[in-house]
C-alpha positions as CSV (number, residue, x, y, z in Angstrom):
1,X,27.5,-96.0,7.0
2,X,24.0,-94.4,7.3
3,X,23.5,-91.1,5.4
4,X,20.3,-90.6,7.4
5,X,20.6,-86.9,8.3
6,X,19.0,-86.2,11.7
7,X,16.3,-84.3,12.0
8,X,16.2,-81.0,14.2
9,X,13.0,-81.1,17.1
10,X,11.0,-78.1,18.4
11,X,10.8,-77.7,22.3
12,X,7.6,-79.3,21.7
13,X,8.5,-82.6,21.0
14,X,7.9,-85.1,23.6
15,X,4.2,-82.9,23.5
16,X,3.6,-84.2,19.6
17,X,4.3,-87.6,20.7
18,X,2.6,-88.0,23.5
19,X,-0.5,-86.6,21.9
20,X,0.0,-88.7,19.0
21,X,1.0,-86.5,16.3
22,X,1.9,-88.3,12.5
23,X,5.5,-86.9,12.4
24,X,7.1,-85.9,9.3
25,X,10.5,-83.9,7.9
26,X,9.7,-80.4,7.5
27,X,13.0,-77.9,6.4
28,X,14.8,-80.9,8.2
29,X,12.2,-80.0,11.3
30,X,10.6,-82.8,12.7
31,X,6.6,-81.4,12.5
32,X,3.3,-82.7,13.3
33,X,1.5,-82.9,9.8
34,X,-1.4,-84.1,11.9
35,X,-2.6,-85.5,15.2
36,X,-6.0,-87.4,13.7
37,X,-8.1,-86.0,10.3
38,X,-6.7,-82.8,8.8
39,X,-10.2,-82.0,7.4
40,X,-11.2,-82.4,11.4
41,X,-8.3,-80.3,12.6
42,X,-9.3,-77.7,9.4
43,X,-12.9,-77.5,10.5
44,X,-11.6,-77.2,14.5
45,X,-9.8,-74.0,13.9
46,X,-12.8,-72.5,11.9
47,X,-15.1,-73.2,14.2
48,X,-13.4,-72.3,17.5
49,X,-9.2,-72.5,17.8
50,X,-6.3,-74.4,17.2
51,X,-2.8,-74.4,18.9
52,X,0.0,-75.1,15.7
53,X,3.7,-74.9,16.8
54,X,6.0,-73.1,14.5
55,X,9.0,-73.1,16.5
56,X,10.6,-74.2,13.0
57,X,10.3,-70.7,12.1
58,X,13.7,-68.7,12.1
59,X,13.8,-66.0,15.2
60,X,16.4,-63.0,14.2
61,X,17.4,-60.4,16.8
62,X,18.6,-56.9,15.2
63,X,20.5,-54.9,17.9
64,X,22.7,-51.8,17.5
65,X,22.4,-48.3,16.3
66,X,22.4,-49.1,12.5
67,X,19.7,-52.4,13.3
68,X,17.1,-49.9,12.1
69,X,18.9,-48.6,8.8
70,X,19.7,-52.5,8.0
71,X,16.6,-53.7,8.1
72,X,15.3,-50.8,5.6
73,X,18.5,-51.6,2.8
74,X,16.8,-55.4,3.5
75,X,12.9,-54.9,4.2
76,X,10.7,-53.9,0.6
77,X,8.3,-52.4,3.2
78,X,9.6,-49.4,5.3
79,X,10.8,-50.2,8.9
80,X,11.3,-46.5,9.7
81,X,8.4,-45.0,11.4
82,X,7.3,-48.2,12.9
83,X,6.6,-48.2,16.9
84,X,7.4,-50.0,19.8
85,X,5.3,-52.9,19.7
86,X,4.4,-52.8,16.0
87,X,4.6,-56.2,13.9
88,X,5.0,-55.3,10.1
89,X,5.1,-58.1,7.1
90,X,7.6,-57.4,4.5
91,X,9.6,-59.4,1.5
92,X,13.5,-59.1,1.5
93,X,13.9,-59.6,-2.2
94,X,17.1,-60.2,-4.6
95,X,18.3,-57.7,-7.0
96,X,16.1,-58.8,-9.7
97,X,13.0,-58.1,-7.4
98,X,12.4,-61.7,-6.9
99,X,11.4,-62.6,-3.2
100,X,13.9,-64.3,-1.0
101,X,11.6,-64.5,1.6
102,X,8.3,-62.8,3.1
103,X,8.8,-61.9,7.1
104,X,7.5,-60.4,9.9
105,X,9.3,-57.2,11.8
106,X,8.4,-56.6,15.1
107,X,9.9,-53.1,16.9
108,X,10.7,-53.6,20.3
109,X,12.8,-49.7,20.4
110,X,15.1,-48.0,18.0
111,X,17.9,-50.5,18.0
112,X,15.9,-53.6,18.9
113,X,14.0,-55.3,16.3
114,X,13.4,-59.4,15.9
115,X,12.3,-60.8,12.7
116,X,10.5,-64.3,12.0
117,X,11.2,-65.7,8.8
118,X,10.9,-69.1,7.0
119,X,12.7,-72.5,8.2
120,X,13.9,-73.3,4.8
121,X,15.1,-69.7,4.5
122,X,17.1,-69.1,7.9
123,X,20.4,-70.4,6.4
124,X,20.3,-68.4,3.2
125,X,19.0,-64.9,5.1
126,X,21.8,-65.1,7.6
127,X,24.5,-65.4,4.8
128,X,22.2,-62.9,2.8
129,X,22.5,-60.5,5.8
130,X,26.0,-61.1,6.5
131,X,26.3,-59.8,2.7
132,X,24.8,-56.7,2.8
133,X,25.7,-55.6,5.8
134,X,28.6,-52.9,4.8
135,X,29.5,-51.0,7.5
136,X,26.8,-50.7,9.8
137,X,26.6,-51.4,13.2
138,X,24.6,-53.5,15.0
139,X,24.7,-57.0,15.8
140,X,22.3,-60.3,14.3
141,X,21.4,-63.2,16.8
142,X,20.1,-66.4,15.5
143,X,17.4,-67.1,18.5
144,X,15.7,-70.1,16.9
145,X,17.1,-73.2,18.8
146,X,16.5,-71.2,22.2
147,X,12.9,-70.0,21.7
148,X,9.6,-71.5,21.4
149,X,6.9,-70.3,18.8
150,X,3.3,-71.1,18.9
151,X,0.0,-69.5,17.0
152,X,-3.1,-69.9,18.4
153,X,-5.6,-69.4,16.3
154,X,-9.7,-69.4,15.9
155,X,-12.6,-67.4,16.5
156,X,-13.2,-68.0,20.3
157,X,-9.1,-67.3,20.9
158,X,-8.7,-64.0,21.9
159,X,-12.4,-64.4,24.0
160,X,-10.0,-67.4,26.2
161,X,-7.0,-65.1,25.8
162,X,-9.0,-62.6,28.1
163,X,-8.8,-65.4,31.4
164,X,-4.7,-65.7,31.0
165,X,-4.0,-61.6,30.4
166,X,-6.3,-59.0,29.1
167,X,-3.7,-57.0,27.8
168,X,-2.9,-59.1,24.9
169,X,-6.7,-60.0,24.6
170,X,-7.2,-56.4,23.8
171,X,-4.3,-56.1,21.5
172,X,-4.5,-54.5,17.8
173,X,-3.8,-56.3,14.7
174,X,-0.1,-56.1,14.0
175,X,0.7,-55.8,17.6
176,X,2.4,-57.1,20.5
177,X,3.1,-56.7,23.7
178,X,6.0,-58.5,26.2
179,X,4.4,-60.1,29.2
180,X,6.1,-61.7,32.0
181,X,4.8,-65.5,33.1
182,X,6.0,-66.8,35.6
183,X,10.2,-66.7,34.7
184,X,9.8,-66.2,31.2
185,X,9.5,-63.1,29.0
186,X,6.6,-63.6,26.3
187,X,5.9,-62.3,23.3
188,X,2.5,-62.3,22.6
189,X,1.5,-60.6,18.5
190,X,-1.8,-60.5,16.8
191,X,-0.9,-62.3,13.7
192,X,-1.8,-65.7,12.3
193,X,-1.4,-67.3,9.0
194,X,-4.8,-69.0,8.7
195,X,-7.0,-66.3,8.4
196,X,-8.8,-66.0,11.9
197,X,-8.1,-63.8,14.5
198,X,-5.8,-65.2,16.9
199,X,-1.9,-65.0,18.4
200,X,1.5,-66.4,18.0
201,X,4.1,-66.5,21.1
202,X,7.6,-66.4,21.1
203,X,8.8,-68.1,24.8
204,X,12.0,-69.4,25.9
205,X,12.3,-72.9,24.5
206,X,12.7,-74.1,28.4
207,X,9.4,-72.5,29.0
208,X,7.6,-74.2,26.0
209,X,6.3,-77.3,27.8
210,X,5.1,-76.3,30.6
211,X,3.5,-73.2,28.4
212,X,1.3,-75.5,26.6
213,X,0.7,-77.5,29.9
214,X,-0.7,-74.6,31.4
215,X,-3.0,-73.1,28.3
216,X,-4.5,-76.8,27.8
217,X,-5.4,-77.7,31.3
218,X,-6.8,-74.7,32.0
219,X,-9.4,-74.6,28.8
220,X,-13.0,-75.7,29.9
221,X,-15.1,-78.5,27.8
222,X,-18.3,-77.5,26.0
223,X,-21.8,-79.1,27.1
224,X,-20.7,-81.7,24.7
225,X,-17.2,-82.3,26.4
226,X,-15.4,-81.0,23.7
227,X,-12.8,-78.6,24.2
228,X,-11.8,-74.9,22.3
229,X,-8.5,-75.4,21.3
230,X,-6.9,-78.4,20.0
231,X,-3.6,-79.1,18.5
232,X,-3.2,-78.6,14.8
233,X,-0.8,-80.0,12.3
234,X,0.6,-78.8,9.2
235,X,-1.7,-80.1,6.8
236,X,-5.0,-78.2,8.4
237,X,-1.9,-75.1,8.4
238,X,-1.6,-75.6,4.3
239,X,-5.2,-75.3,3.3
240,X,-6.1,-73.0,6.4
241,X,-3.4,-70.6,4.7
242,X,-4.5,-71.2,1.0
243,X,-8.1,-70.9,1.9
244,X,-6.9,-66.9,2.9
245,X,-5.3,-66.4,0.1
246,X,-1.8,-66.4,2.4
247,X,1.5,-66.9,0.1
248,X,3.8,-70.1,0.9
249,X,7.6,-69.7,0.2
250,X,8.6,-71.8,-2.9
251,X,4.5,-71.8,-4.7
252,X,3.2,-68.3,-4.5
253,X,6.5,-66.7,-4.0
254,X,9.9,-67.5,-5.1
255,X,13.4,-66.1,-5.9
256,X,12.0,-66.0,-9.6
257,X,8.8,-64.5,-8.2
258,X,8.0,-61.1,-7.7
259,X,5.6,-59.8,-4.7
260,X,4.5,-57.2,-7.5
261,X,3.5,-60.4,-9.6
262,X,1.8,-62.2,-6.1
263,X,-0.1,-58.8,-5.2
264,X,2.0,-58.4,-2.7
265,X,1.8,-54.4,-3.5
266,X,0.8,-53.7,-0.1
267,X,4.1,-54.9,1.8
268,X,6.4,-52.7,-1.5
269,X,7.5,-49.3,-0.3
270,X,8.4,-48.5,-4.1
271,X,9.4,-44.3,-3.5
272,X,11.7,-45.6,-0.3
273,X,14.4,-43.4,0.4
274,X,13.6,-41.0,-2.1
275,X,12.5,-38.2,0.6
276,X,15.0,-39.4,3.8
277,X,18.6,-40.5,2.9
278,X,18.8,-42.2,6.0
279,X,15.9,-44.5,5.1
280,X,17.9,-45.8,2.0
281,X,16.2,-47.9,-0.8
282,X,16.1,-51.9,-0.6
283,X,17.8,-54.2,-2.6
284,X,15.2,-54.8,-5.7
285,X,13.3,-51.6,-5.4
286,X,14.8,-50.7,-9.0
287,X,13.7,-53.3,-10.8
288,X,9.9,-53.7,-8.7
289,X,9.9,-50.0,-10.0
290,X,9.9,-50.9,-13.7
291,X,7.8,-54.4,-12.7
292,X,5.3,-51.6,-11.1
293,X,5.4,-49.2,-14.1
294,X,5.4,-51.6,-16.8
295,X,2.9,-53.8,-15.2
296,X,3.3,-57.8,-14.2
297,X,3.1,-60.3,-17.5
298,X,1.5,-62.9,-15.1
299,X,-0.3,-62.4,-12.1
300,X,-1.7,-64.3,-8.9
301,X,-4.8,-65.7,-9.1
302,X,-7.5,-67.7,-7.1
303,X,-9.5,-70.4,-9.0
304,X,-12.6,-72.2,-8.3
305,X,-12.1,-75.6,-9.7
306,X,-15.2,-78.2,-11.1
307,X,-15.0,-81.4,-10.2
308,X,-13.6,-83.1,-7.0
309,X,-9.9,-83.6,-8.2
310,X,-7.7,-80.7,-6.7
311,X,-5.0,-79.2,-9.1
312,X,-1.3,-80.3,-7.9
313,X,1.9,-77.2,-8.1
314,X,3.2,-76.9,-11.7
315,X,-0.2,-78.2,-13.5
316,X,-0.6,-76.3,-16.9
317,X,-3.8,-73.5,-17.3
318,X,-5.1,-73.0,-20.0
319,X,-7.1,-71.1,-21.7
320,X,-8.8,-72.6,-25.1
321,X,-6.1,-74.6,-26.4
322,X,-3.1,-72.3,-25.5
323,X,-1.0,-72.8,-22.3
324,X,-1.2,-69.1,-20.6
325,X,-0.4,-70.1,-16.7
326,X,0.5,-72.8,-14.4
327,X,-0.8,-73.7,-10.6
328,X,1.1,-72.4,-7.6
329,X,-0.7,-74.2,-4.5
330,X,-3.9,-76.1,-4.7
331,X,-6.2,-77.9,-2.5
332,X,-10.0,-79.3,-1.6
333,X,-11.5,-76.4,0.3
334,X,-13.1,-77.8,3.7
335,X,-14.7,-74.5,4.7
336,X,-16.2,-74.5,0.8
337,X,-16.5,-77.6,-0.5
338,X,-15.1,-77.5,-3.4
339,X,-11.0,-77.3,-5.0
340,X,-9.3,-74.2,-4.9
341,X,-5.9,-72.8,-6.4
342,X,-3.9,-70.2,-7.2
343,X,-2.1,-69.6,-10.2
344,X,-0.2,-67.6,-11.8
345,X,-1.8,-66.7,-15.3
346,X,-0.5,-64.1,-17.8
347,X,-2.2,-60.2,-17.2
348,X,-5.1,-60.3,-19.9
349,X,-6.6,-63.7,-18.4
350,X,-7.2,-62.6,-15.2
351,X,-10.4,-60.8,-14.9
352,X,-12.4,-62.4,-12.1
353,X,-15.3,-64.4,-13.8
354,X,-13.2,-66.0,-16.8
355,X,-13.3,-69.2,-17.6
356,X,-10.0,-71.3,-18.0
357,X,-9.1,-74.5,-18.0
358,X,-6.5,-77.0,-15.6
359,X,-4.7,-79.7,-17.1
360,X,-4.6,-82.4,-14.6
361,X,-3.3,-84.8,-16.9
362,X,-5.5,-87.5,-18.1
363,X,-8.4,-84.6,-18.6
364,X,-8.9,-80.6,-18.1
365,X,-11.4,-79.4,-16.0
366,X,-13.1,-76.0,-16.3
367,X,-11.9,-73.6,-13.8
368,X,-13.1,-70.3,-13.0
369,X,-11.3,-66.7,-11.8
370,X,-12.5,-65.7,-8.8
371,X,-11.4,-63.5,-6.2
372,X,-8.8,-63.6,-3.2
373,X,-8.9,-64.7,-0.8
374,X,-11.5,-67.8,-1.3
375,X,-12.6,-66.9,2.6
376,X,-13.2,-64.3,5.2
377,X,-14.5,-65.1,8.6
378,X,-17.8,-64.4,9.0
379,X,-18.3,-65.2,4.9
């Protein structure tokens, strides 16, 4: 009997085959790691703009008169306040503080909210939710198997947005707007997770082909035939995302991780509740108050690493003889060059400009503190 368990495909499928994408289990997603060179597709979305589907990534719908007050007993970041057609990246974390997952929000009114959240995550959220839902109101819709998601994502996209609709060419970071193409409701948010500007697009998952169809043929070549958007696999994804210093679930951030720890302060609404009982605190926010107060005893670092060998998750840091850290995600930088990593390292070593070491096994090779993230457009 074969124990094989299948895997689950993204509307975009037959398109990963056809265009001869290296397919490989994801979360139990079949994904395009790549479609050629990674370094190719890395250098492609730098220079000009990449398509990447991430219709692996869980779609929540919040609905109901309480969907707002949930979402602030779940969210570290505060939901009330936000407006219709806001995006907002938060952490639901565990009562310890450490991060279950990091999400985005997106308001579309008072009791309608969607949130995008982590493939490997989805399962454990929904029974998380299910939890800590008391006895509010509202109601939670899994709409992952019947949407689409898609980022596009370089420095020429939202120039080439402009020809398809000039509303969401014009849109703000952190926003979104709902557009209607053709049959389909769209939603169209300035985010990305590789450090250029760009969008992602939620569609109907019976939409998706035809969506891709229709942004690909209508792109024109350069002088040199080549085109401004091509698809992009995971593996250009991974160091697009750790070149901009973005966290990935299970290396920078982890149930046992806290976003306090990952200088994640930004995304921590640490006094919530205290003026508005009907905000509410989040689950966590007692014990990220006393992380907060008593500071981190390790914290997230980026490290320029010598040598051409790139430091592997778990490798030890050092510094002198004395173990004080170990690696969270590291990889050879296209953009730079050289490796990079992050790590987390305890509190006194972290001073950008000191010098540590990374056991990579056979040797240690000197590695220096510098700041996040390793790259800005236009840097």
């Amino acid at each position: 009997m074969s124990t094989t368990t299948e895997l689950a495909q993204t509307p975009f499928h037959s398109f990963h085959q056809q265009s001869g994408a290296k397919l490989v289990d994801y979360a139990g997603w079949e994904m395009p790691l790549h479609y050629g060179s990674i370094i190719d597709e890395h250098h492609q979305v730098r220079k000009s703009g990449g398509l990447f589907d991430v219709s692996h990534m869980g779609r929540l719908r919040f609905t109901g008169k309480d969907a707002r007050r949930f979402l602030d007993r779940a969210c570290t970041r505060q939901i009330a306040g936000m407006t219709n057609g806001q995006v907002r990246y938060s952490l639901i974390c565990n009562e310890r503080g450490g991060c279950r997952d990091d999400v985005l929000v997106y308001r579309n009114g008072e009791t309608d909210y969607v949130m995008v959240c982590n493939a490997a995550n989805r399962a454990k959220l929904l029974e998380h939710f299910e939890q800590i839902r008391d006895d509010l109101t509202f109601a939670l819709k899994d709409e992952t198997t019947g949407t689409a998601m898609v980022a596009v994502q370089g420095p020429e996209v939202m120039e080439l947005l402009a020809s398809f609709t000039s509303e969401a060419a014009t849109l703000k970071r952190f926003r979104f707007t709902v557009k209607n193409l053709m049959i389909a409701k769209v939603m169209i948010s300035r985010t990305g997770y590789t450090g250029e500007d760009g969008v992602e697009v939620i569609m109907p998952a019976m939409f998706a082909g035809q969506a891709v169809k229709m942004l690909l043929n209508n792109l024109r070549p350069d002088e040199s035939g080549d085109v401004p958007i091509k698809p992009i696999g995971l593996g250009a994804r991974d160091s697009l995302r750790l070149e901009a210093g973005m966290p990935l679930y299970g290396h920078e951030i982890t149930e046992e991780i806290d976003p306090i720890s990952a200088g994640l302060n930004f995304a921590v609404s640490l006094k919530k509740g205290e003026d508005d009982p009907d905000v509410g605190s989040f689950i966590g926010q007692q014990a990220l108050q006393k992380i907060a107060a008593e500071g981190p005893k390790k914290k997230i670092i980026g490290l320029k690493i010598e040598g051409k060998r790139s430091p592997r998750q778990g490798m030890t840091v050092k510094h002198g003889d004395r173990a004080v850290g170990e690696i969270a995600s590291g990889c050879a930088s296209p953009t730079l060059g050289y490796p990079i990593a992050t790590a987390y390292v305890e509190t006194e070593h972290t001073e950008v400009g000191v010098n540590l070491q990374v056991d990579l096994g056979r040797a240690s090779v000197d590695a220096e503190v510098v700041p996040l993230p390793f790259y800005k457009p236009g840097s």
